[in-house]
N, C-alpha and C positions, 0 to 999 in steps of 0.2 A: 504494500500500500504506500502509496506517495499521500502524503499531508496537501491539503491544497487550501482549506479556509478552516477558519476558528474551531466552527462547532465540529468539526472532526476531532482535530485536535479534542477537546474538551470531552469529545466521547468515548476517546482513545485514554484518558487522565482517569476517566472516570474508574473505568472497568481494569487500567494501571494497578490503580487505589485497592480495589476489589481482593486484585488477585493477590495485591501484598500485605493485604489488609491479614487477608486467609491462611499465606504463609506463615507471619510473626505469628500468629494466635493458636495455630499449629505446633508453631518451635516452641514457644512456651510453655504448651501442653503437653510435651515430649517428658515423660518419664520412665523408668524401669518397671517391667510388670504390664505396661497396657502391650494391645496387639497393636500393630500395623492397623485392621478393619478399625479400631478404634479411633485413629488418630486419625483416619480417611475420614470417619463419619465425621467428626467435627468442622474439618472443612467442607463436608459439602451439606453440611446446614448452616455454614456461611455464605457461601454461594449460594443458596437457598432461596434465604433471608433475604442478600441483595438482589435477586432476582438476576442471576447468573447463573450461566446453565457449562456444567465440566465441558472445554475445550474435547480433549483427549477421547472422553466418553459419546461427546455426539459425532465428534468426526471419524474417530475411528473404531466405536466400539470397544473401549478400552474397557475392564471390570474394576472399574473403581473413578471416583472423582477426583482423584489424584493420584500422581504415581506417586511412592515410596516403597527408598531401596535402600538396605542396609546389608552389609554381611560382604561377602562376594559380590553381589548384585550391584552397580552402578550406576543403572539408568535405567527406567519403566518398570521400576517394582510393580509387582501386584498388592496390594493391601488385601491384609487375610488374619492368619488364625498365627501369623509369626508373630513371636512376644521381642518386645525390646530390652535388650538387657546394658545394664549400666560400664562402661567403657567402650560403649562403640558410637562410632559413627552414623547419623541418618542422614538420607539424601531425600525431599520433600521440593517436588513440582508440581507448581499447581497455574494451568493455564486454565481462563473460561473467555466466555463471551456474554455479552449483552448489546441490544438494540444495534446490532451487526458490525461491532467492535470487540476484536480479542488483542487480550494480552498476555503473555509468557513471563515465568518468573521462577526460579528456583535457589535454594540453598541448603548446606551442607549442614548441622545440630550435631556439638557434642551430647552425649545422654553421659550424666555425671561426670566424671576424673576421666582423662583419656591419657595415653603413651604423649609426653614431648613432642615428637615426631608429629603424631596426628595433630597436637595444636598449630605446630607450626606448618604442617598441611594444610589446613581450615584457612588461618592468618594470610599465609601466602597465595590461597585458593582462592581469595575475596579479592586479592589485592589482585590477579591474575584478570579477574572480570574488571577492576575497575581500571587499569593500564588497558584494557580494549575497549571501553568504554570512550575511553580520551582521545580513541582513534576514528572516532564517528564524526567527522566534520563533512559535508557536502564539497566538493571535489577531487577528494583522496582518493586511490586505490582501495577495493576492499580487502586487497591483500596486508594493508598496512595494519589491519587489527589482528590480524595469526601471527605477523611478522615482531609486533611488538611486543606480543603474550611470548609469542617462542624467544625472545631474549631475554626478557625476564625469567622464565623457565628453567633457562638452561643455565643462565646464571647462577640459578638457589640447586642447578641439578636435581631439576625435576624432570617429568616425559610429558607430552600431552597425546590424549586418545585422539588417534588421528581420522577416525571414520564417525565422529559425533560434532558435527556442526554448526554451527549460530544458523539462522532464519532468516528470512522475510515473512512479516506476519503484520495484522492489522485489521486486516476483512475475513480471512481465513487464517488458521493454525498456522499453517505453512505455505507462503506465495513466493513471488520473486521477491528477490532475485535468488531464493531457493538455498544450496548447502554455501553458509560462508564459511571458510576456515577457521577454525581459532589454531593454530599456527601455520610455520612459514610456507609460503607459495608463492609463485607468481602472478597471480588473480589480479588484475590490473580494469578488471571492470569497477568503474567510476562509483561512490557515493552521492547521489542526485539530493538536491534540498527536498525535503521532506520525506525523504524514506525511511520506515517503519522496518525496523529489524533486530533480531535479540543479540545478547554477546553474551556468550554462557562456557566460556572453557572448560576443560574435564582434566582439572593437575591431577597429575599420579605420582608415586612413586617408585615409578619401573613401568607401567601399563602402558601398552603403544595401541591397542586396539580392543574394540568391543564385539563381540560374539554372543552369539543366541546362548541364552541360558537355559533354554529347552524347554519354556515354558510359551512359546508363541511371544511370548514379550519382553520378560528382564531379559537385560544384557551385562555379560562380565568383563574385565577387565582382561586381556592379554598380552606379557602374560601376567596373573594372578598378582593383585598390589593393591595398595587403600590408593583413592581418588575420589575428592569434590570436587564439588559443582557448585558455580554461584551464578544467577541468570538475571540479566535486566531487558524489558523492551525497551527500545534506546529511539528517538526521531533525529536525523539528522539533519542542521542547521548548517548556516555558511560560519557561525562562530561554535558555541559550546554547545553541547549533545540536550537533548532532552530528556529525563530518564521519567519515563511514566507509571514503573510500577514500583514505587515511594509509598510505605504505608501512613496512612493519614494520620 
């Protein structure tokens, strides 16, 4: 989706709001002992409430109104009958739609004391999306947001998953301009003023690729490593980025 007058924008902010509203409300309910189906439910009687209908669930038939993934699992958890237990990592994405505006958003939730390592996975996994973030200006390459997560990266000696993409999103889940990188490429197609598109890196610690987990949906890491996820729907401007899903 390209931005063209106001009230887009504003209907893009709104349902921004929504989905990050959903998220934090989620991470702060994250404790040891609940299941996955549990922590699903609560988001999607947020979405509910604001009259936002699961992304994931209408377009693609997903079993759940949000993915989460903890464990091996990466990306497109199922929510179920798995318990969360205290020293792991959860991964919580949660895209919907309203009044034919969608927005993308995810983040990584320590549950209690984690390993050093994984804090400084999380720390560096936030800081990952927001250095791609900063690469959204209207007439850059889109290569320039992979190219500048992948130095940062490589610098702290991290990997990133190289088959798990940023977006274009805005009227659908996923539009043009389709897989962006988050790192380095060639990708020299242009950032236009007002294009709608997420920035969502996947830092690992060793994982170069994502594979079926044999469940139709989650994906693991390859090979085998902890990796988050931190995701923004991002509007790109001729000066500083717009980030629309900012919880309120």
């Amino acid at each position: 989706m390209t931005i063209t007058h106001e009230d887009e924008l504003e209907g893009l902010r709104e349902i921004g709001r929504i989905v990050a509203d959903t998220l934090h409300t989620m991470g702060r309910a994250l404790e040891p002992g609940m299941t996955t189906a549990e922590l699903d439910a609560i988001g999607a009687e947020i979405l509910e409430r604001e009259g936002a209908v699961s992304a994931p669930q209408r377009t693609y038939g997903f079993p759940g109104a949000t993915c989460i993934s903890m464990g091996e699992v990466i990306a497109h958890g199922i929510p179920g009958a798995q318990v969360i237990r205290a020293g792991t990592l959860v991964n919580i994405d949660v895209s919907a739609s309203r009044n034919g505006f969608f927005a993308d958003t995810g983040a990584s939730f320590r549950v209690g004391a984690v390993p050093a390592s994984l804090n400084r996975l999380c720390t560096d996994g936030r800081k990952a999306c927001q250095i791609g973030v900063a690469q959204v200006r209207a007439g850059r390459p889109l290569g320039a947001i992979g190219s500048a997560i992948g130095r940062f990266a490589s610098k702290r000696g991290y990997t990133l998953i190289r088959n798990l993409a940023s977006h274009g999103t805005g009227r659908a889940l996923h539009e043009y301009p389709e897989e962006i990188p988050t790192w380095p490429t060639r990708d020299r197609r242009a950032i236009t003023d007002g294009l709608v598109l997420t920035v969502e890196p996947f830092l690992s610690r060793g994982g170069l690729w994502a594979e079926d987990g044999g469940d139709g949906w989650s994906l693991l890491a390859t090979p085998r490593a902890p990796c988050v996820q931190y995701e923004h729907t991002v509007v790109a401007t001729r000066g500083k980025p717009v980030v629309v899903t900012l919880a309120g």
